[in-house]
MITOR-275375 format. One line per 2 residues: number of its first residue (from 1); their letters; for each residue x negated, y negated, z of C-alpha. Coordinates in Angstrom, 1 decimal. Each point is the difference from the previous one (the first is absolute). Layout:
residues N
NUM) a) X,Y,Z; ... .
This chain:
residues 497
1) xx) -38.2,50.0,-6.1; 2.8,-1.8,-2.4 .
3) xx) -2.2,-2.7,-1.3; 2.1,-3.8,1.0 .
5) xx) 2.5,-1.2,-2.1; -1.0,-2.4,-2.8 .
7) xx) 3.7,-1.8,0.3; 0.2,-2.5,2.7 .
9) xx) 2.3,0.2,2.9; 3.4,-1.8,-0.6 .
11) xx) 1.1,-0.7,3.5; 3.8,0.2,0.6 .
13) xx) 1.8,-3.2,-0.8; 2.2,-1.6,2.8 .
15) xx) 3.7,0.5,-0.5; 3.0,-2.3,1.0 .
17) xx) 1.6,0.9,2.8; 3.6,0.9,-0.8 .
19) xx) 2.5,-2.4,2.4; -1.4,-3.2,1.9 .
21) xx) 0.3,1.8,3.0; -2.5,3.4,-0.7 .
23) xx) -3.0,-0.2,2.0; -2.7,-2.4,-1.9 .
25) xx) 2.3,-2.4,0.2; 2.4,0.6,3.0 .
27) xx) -1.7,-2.6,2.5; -1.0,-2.6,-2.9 .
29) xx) 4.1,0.3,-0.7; 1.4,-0.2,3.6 .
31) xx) -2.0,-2.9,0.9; 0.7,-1.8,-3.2 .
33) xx) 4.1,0.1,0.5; -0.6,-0.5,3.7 .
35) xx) -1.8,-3.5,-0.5; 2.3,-0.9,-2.7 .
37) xx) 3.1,1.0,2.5; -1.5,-2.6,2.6 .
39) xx) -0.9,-2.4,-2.3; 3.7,0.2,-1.1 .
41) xx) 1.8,0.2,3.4; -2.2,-2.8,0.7 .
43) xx) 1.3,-2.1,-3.2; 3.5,1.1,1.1 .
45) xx) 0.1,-0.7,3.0; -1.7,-3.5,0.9 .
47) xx) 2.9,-2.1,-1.7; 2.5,1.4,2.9 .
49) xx) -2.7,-0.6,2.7; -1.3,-3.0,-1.0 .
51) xx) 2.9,-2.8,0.6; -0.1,1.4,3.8 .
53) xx) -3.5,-0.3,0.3; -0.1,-3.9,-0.9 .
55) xx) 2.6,-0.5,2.3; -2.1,1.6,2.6 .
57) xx) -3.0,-1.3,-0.9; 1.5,-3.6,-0.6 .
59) xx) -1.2,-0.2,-3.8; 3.0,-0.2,-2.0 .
61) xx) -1.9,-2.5,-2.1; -2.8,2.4,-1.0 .
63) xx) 2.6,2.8,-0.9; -0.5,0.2,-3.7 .
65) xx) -4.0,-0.2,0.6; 0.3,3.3,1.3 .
67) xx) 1.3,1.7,-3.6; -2.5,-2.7,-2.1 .
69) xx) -3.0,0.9,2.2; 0.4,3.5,-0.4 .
71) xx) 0.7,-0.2,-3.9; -2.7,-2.7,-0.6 .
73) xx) -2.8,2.6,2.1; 1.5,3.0,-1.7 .
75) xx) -1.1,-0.9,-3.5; -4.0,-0.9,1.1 .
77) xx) 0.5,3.4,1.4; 1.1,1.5,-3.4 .
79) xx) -2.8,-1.5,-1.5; -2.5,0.1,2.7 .
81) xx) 0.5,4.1,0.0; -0.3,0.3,-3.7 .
83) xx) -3.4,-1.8,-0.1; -0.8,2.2,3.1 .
85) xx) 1.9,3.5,-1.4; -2.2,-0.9,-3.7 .
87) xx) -3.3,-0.2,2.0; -0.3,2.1,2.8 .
89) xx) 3.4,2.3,-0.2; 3.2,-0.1,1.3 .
91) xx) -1.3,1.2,3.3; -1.3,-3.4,1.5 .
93) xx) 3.2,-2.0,-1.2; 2.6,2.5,1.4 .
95) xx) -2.2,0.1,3.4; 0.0,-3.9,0.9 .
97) xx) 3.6,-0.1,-1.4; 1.2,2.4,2.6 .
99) xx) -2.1,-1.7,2.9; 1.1,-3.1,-1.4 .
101) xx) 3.9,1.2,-0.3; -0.3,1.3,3.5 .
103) xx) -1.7,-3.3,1.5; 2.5,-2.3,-1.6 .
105) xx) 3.0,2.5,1.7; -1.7,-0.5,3.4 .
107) xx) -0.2,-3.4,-0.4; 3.3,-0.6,-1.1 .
109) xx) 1.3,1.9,2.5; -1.9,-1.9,2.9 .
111) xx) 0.7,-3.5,-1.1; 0.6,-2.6,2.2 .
113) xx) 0.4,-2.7,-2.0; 1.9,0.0,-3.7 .
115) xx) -4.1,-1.0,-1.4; -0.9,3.3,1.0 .
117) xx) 2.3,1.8,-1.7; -0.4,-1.7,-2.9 .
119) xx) -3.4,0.8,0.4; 0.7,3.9,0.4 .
121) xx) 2.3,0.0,-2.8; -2.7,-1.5,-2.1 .
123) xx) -2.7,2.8,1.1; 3.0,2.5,-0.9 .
125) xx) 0.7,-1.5,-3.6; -4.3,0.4,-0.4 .
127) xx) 0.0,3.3,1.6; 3.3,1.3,-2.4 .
129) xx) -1.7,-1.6,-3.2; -3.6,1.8,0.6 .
131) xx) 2.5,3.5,0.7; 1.9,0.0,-3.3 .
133) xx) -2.4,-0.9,-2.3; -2.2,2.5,1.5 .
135) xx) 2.6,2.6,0.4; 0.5,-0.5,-4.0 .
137) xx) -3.4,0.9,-0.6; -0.1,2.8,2.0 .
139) xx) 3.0,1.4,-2.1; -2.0,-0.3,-2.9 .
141) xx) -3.2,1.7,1.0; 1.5,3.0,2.4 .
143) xx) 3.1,1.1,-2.1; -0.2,1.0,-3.6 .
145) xx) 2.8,-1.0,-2.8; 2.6,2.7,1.1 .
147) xx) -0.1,-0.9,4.0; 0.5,-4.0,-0.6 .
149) xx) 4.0,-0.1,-0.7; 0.9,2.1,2.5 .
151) xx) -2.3,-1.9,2.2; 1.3,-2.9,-1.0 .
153) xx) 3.4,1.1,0.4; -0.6,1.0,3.5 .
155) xx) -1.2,-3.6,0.8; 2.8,-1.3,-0.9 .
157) xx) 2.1,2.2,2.0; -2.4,-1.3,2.7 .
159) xx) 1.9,-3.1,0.1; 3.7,0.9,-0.3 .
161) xx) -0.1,1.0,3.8; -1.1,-3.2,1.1 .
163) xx) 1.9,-2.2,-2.6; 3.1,2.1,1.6 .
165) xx) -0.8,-0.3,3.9; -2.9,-2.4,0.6 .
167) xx) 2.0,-3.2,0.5; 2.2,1.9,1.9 .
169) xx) -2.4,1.4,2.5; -2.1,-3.5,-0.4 .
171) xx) 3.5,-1.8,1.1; 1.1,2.3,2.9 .
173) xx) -3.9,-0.1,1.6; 0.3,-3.6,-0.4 .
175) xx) 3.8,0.3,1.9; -0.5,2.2,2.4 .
177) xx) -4.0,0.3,0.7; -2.2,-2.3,-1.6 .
179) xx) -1.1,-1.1,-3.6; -3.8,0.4,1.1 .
181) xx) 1.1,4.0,-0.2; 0.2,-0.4,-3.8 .
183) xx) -3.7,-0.9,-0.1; -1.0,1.9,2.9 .
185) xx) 1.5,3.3,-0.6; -1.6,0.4,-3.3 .
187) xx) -3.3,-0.1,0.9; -0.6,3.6,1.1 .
189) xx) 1.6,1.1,-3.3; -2.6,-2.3,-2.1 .
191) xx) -3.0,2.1,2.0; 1.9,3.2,-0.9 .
193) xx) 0.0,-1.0,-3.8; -3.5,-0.9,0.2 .
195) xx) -1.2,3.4,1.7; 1.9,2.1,-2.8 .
197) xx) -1.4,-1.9,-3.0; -3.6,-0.5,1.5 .
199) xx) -1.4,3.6,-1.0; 1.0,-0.4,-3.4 .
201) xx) -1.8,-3.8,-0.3; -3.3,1.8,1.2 .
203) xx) 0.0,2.1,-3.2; 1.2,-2.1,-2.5 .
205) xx) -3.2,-2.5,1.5; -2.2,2.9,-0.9 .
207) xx) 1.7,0.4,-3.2; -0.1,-3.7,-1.0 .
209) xx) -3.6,-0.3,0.5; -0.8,2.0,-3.1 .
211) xx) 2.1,-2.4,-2.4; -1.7,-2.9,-1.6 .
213) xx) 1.3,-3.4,2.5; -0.6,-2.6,-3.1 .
215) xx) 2.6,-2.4,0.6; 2.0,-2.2,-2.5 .
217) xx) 1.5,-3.4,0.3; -0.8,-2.9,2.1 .
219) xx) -2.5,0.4,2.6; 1.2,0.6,4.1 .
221) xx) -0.1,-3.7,1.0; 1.9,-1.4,-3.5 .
223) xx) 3.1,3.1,0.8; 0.4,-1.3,3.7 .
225) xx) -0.1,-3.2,-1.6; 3.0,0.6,-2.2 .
227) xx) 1.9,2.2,2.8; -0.2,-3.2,2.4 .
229) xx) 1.7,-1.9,-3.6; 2.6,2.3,-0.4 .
231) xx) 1.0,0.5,3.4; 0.1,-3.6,0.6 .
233) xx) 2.1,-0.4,-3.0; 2.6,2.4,1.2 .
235) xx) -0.1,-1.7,3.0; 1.3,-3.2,-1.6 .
237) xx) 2.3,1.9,-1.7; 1.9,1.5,2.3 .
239) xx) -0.1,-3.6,1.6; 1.6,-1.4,-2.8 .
241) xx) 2.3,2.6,-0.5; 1.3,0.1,3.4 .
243) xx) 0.7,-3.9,0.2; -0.1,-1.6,-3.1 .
245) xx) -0.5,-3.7,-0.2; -1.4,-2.7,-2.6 .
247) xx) -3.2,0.0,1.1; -0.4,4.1,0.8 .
249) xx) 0.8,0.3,-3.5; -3.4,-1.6,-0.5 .
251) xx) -1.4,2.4,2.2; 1.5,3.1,-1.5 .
253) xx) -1.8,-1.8,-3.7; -3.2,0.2,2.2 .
255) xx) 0.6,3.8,1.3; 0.9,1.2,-3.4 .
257) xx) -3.1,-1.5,-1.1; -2.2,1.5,3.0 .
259) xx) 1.8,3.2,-1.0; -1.1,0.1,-3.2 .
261) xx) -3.5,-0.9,0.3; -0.6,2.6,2.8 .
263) xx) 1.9,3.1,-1.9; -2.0,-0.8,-3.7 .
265) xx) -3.3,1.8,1.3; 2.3,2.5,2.6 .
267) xx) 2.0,1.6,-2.5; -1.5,2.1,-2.6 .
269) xx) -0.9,-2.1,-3.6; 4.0,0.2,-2.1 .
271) xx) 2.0,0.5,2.7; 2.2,-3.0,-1.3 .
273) xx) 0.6,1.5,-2.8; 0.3,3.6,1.7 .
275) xx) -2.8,1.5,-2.2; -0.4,3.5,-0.6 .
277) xx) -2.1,1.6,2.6; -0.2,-1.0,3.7 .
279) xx) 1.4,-3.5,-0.7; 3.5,1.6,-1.1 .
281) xx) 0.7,1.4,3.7; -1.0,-2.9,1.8 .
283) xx) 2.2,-2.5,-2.1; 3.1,3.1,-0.1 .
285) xx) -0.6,-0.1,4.0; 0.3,-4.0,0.1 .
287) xx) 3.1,0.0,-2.1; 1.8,2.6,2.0 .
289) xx) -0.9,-1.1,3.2; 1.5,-3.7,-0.8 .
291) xx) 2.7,1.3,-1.3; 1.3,2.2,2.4 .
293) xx) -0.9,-1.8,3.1; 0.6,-3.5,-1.5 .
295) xx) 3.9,1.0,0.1; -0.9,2.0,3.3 .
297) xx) -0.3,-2.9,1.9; 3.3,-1.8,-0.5 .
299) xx) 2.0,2.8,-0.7; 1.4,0.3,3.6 .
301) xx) 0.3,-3.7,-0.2; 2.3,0.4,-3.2 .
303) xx) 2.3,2.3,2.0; 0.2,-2.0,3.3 .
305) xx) 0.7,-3.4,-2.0; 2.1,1.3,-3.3 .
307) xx) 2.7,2.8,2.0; -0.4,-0.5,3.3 .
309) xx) -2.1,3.0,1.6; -1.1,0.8,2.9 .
311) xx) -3.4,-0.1,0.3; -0.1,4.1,0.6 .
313) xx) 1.7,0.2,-3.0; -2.1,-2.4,-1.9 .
315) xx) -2.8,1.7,0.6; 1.4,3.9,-1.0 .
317) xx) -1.2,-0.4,-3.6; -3.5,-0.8,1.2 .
319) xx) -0.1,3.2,2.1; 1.8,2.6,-2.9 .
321) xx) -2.7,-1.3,-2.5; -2.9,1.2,2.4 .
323) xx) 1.5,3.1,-0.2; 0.6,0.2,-4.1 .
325) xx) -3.7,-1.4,-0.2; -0.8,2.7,1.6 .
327) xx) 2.0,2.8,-2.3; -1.7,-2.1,-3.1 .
329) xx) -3.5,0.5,1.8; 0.9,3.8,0.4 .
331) xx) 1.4,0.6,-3.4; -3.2,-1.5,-1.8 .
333) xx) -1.7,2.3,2.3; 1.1,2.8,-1.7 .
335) xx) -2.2,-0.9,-3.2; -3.5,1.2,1.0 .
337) xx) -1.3,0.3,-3.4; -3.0,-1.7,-0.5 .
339) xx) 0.1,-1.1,-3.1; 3.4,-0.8,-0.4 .
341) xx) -0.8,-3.4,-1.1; 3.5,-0.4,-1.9 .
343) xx) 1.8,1.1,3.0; -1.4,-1.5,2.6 .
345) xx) 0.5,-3.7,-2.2; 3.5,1.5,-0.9 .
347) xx) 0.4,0.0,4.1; -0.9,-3.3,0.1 .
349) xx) 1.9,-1.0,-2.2; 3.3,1.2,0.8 .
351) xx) -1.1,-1.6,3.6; 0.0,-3.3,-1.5 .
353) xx) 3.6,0.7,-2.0; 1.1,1.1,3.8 .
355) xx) -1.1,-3.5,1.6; 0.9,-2.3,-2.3 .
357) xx) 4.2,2.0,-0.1; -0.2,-0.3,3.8 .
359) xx) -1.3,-4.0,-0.1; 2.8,-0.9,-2.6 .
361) xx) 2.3,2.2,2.1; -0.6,-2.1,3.4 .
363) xx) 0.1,-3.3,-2.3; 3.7,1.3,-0.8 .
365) xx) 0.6,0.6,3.4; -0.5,-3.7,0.8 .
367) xx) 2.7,-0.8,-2.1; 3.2,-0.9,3.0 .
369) xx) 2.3,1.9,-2.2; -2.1,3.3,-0.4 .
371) xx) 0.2,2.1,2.7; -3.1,-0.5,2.9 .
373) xx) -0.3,4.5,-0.1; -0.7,-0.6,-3.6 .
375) xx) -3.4,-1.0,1.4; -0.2,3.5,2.2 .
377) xx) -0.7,2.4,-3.5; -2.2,-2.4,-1.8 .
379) xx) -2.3,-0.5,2.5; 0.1,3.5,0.6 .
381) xx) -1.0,0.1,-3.7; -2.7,-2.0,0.3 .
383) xx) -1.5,1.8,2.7; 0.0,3.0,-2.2 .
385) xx) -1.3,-1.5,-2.4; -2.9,-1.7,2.2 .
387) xx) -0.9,2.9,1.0; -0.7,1.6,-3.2 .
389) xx) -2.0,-2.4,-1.2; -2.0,-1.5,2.8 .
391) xx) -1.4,3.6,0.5; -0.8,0.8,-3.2 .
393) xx) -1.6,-3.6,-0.5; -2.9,1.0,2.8 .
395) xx) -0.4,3.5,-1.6; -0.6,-1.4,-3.5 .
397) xx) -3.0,-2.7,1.8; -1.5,2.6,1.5 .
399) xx) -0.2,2.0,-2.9; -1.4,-2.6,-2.1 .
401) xx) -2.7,-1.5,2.1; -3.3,1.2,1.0 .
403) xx) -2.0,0.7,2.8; -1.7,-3.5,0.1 .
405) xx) 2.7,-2.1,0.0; 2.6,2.6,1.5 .
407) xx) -0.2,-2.8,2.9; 0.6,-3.4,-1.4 .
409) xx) 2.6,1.9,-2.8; 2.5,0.8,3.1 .
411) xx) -0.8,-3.0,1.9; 1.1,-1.5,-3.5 .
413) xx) 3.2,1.9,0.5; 0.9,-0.8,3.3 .
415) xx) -0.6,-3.8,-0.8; 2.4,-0.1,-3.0 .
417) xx) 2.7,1.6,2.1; -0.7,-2.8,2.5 .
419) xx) -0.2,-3.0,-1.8; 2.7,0.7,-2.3 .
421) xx) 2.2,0.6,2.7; -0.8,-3.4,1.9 .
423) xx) 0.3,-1.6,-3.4; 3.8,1.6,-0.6 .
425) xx) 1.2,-0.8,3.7; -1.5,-3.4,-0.3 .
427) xx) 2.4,-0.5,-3.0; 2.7,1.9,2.2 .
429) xx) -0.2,-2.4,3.1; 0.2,-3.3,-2.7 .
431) xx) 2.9,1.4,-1.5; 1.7,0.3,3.1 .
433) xx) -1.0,-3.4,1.5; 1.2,-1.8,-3.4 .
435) xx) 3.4,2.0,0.9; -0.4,-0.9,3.5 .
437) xx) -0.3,-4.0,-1.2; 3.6,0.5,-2.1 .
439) xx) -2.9,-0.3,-3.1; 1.3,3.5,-1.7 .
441) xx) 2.1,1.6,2.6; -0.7,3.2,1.2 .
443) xx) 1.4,2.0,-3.0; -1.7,-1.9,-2.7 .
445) xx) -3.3,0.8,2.5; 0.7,3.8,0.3 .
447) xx) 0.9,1.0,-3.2; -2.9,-2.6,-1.3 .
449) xx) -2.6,2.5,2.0; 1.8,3.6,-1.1 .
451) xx) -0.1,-1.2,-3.5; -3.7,-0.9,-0.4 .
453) xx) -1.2,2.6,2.0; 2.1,2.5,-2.5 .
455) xx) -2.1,-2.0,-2.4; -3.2,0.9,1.5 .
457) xx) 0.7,3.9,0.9; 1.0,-0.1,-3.7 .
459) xx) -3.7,-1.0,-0.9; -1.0,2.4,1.9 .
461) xx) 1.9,2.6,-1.8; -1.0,-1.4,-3.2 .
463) xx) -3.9,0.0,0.7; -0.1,3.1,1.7 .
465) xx) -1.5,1.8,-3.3; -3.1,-2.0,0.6 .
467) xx) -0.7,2.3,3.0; -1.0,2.5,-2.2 .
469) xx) -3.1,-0.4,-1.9; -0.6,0.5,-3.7 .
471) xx) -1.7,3.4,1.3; 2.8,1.4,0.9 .
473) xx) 2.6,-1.1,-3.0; -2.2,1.7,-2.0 .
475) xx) -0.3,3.8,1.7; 0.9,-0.9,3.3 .
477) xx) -3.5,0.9,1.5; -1.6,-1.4,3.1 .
479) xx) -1.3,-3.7,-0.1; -3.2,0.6,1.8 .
481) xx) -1.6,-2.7,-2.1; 2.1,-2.6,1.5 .
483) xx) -2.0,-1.3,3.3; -1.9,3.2,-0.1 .
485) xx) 2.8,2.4,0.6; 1.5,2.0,2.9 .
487) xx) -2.4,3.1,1.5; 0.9,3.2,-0.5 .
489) xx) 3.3,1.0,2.0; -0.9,0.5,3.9 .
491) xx) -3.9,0.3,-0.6; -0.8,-2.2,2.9 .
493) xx) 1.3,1.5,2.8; 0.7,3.5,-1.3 .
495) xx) -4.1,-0.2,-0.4; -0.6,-0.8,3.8 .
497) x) 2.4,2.2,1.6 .
């Protein structure tokens, strides 16, 4: 009889599976890009839909509550599903997000008075919120290094289809049918999404309950606490920004301030100065974000008022950059190397050099004796260039955080992306009333906005070397002491399936 072997038994280490699509993760990866495809359409589409339903629904008046409610909700729900994802997984988040999503479709969709669909819409913006966040932390726990930029790459292609069609199919419903269609017809797609990615939740809960669930930060009740602040400051924001007075001015001083004292605790400890570590991403994401969409929102705008276009041909640019952010998302999903940590900052990096050509491009454009199509190529530009770098951003977060705050890291994320942006358009829709008012005139106002937000895509580009930690300037090796470190690639689910 061979006597037992004194060595113990190694047993086989999980690997990573190869393409986002192989079989650990094939479900986890369908249901992802089909919840961010809805939430998308869904973001698409309720700006052509919208103006009919008031009329319907005899609420003109509440019209813009139906964006603000559904921004305000959808950052408690970022931070709401981080606190959630950080203590109990993704799993419960991503759950009452979808039943959430779906309720605030239905009720939308019902409405019989312009107060319920505000209502619905505000039920949609907390059922979106608790999704992304969640969906962020999934990416981090169920896909290893190598899988993330071509996931992320994917995701973005998730929402060129809808950029490209969704008001178009939201405007022709609304013609020819009925606008409740564009709530109503995505509900069974919202359960579809949910019975795809609903396998894979059951096993990262059983993989999450062996981690330690110590949470940092402020306690449950002090986050919600700040989310309310910071929502209600964007709120007042965008108030002031869309109708600029005297005395909103004062009110935008009192949203700024709300802003500020909410996202102190929310965002992770030198995210104003972009610290090396997890704090770099978040500010890189709030910079680009601003930047892009701050000259976003008036672009069309610029084209209508400086040459005269149509508003078809207005809005061309905004379409062609869906489609270069999404060949920037694909081309930084080439680089699966894990610890890359020069060129995945490199990436961002040339993203921000993209953004900020494209911005001073369209602030050219404004000029009446520059061509408008001059606007057409730097805006596809730009796209390109967001696309590089808002992927890459989200890859370099998730590798720096940890498994304890994995949650309230990408809420962190999400929330910069939003409040900048609000902050940047609230400039955007001054600018244009002062023009409006004969204060500036509409030149002064657009080339005003392109300029300064070259200058911020320009900071971005300049800081973006603080997204790599000292660890990596010095041999480039994994920084799995900052917030604990990513897992080992795939280990979750490759371990339950």
């Amino acid at each position: 009889m061979t006597p037992p072997s004194a060595e113990p038994t190694v047993p086989p280490q999980p690997t990573e599976p190869r393409t986002i699509f192989a079989a650990p993760v094939r479900a986890t990866s369908t249901g992802i890009l089909v919840l961010i495809t809805l939430i998308a359409f869904e973001a698409m589409a309720v700006s052509a839909a919208l103006p009919t339903a008031a009329r319907e629904l005899h609420g003109l008046g509440g019209y813009g509550w139906a964006f603000t409610g559904f921004l305000v909700a959808n950052i408690v729900g970022m931070v709401v599903s981080g606190q959630l994802s950080d203590r109990r997984g993704a799993a419960p988040p991503l759950v009452v997000g979808l039943a959430a999503f779906l309720a605030g479709l239905l009720l939308a969709g019902t409405a019989a008075t312009m107060a319920l669909l505000v209502a619905g819409r505000v039920v949609q913006g907390l059922g979106a919120g608790l999704m992304i966040t969640a969906i962020y932390v999934v990416i981090g726990q169920a896909y290893g290094e190598r899988l993330r930029p071509p996931l992320f790459a994917a995701i973005s292609s998730a929402w060129v289809v809808p950029s490209l069609v969704g008001p178009l199919v939201s405007g022709a419903l609304a013609e020819h049918a009925s606008w409740r269609l564009v709530f109503l017809g995505l509900a069974p797609f919202i359960v579809l999404g949910g019975i795809l990615v609903l396998p894979s939740l059951r096993a990262l809960h059983r993989a999450e309950a062996r981690r330690d669930g110590a949470q940092r930060g402020p306690s449950a009740a002090d986050r919600l606490l700040r989310a309310l602040t910071v929502a209600g400051g964007v709120a007042l924001l965008e108030a002031a920004g869309q109708h600029p007075s005297v005395l909103l001015a004062a009110v935008a001083v009192v949203g700024l301030a709300a802003v500020w004292w909410g996202l102190r605790r929310l965002l992770p400890p030198g995210t104003a100065v972009a610290r090396p570590g997890v704090a770099a991403p978040v500010a890189l994401r709030g910079l680009l974000a601003g930047a892009f969409f701050g000259v976003e929102s008036i672009l069309p705008l610029s084209l209508t008022v400086q040459h005269g276009f149509t508003p078809t041909a207005a809005g061309l640019p905004l379409a062609a950059s869906g489609i270069s952010w999404a060949v920037g998302s694909w081309w930084q999903g080439r680089d699966r190397d894990e610890r890359g940590h020069r060129r995945r900052v490199a990436l961002v990096r040339a993203g921000f050099g993209f953004v900020a050509l494209g911005t001073l491009g369209v602030a050219i454009a404004a000029v009446p004796a520059v061509p408008g199509w001059f606007a057409y190529p730097a805006w596809l530009i730009s796209g390109l260039g967001a696309g590089l770098a808002m992927s890459s951003v989200g890859i370099l977060l998730l590798r720096y955080t940890s498994d304890a705050t994995r949650g309230a890291d990408s809420a962190a994320l999400q929330l910069a992306d939003a409040t900048a942006s609000a902050l940047t358009t609230g400039v955007a829709g001054v600018l244009v009333a002062a023009a409006a008012r004969d204060v500036i005139g509409y030149t002064g106002a657009f080339v005003t906005l392109g300029v300064l937000m070259c200058a911020v895509a320009g900071l971005g580009a300049a800081v973006a070397g603080r997204a790599r930690p000292a660890a990596a300037a010095a041999g480039d090796a994994a920084p799995a002491g900052q917030r604990g470190g990513p897992r080992p690639p795939g280990a979750e689910l490759a371990a339950t399936s």
